[in-house]
FITIKOL-179957 format. One record per residue (C-alpha): x, y, z. Coordinates in steps of 0.2 Angstrom, whole numbers, plus 5000, padded with zeros to 4 digits. Example, Ala and Ser with C-alpha at 12.3 -4.5 7.8 and 13.67 -1.06 7.14 Angstrom:
2
506249785039506849955036
// end
This chain:
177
508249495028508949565045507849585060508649685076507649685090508649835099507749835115506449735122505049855116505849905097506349805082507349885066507149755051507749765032507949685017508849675001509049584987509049584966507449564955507249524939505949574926505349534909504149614902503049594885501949754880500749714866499749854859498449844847498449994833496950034821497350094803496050104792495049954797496349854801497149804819498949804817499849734833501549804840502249694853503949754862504949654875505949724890506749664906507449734920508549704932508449804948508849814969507449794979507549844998506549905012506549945031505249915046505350005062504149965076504050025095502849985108502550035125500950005139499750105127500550155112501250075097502250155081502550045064503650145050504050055032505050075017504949995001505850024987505449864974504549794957502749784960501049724948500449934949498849884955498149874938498550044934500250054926500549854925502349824931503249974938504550014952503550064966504450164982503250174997503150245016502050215029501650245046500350185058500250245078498950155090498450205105497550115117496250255127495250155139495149975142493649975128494350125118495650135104496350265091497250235077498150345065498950315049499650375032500450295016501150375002501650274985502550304968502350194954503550224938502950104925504449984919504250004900503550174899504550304913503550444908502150334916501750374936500550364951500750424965499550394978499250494998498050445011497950475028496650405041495850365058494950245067494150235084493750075089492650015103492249845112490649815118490449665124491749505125491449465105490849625100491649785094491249935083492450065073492350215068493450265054493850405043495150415026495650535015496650494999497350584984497950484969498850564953499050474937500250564926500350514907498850424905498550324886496850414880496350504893497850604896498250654915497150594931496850654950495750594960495150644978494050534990493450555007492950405015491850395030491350185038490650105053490849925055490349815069491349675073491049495082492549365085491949185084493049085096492448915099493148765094492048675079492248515085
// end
């Protein structure tokens, strides 16, 4: 890991490094009354890497990240090599307001089956508000697309959500004893 911080206000960080996996698929086949199981082993040995960029002024911040690494799938595709971006920008309005903006985009490519992907695209926004010393609310809004190619069963999968929420927030700070 390398962290830059290349002037008082914006950092440049990265990493790399080898990983190692093994992997054992079992899967279950049914011929005529019976359950036959197939087990098959794998490994892998890969370069991960990624890359975080931040910058802050007064009012605004900007994250950016890159990944490029082994990762669980999320339940999806169990192990996979997963490359993902995402960017985030906050913007302070008013001394009580604040905006924030985001987007991520992720690939998963199963391990033992290439043929096997997701891909994943939201965006979003949140409007958060204090009002009082311990109390604030948020307004936020996410939109998110998901593609699962190559599906076992059910054959390909895309999905669309729109997500609307209002929290209301209250910071506990005082000591317990």
């Amino acid at each position: 890991t390398v962290n830059y911080l290349i002037r008082p206000n914006m950092t440049i960080s990265g990493w790399v490094g080898p990983e190692y996996t093994s992997t054992k698929t079992v899967a279950g086949i049914p011929i005529l009354g019976q359950i036959y199981y197939v087990t098959n082993y794998s490994s892998l040995w890969s370069t991960s890497f990624g890359a975080t960029f931040g910058w802050q002024s007064l009012r605004n911040s900007v994250v950016a990240a890159y990944a490029h690494q082994v990762s669980d799938g999320g339940g999806v595709l169990a192990t996979v090599q997963m490359n993902s971006v995402n960017g985030y920008y906050h913007r302070m309005l008013t001394k009580k307001m604040d905006l924030t903006l985001g987007g991520q985009y992720f690939r998963d490519v199963s391990t033992t089956v290439s043929s096997r992907s997701y891909d994943s695209f939201s965006i979003s926004a949140g409007l958060s508000y204090k009002l009082a010393k311990s109390l604030s609310a948020t307004a936020q809004y996410n939109r998110q697309s998901r593609n699962q190619s190559n599906t076992i069963l059910i054959g390909p999968n895309t999905s669309n959500a729109n997500i609307v929420g209002v929290t209301v927030n209250y910071t506990w700070n005082h000591p317990l004893g």
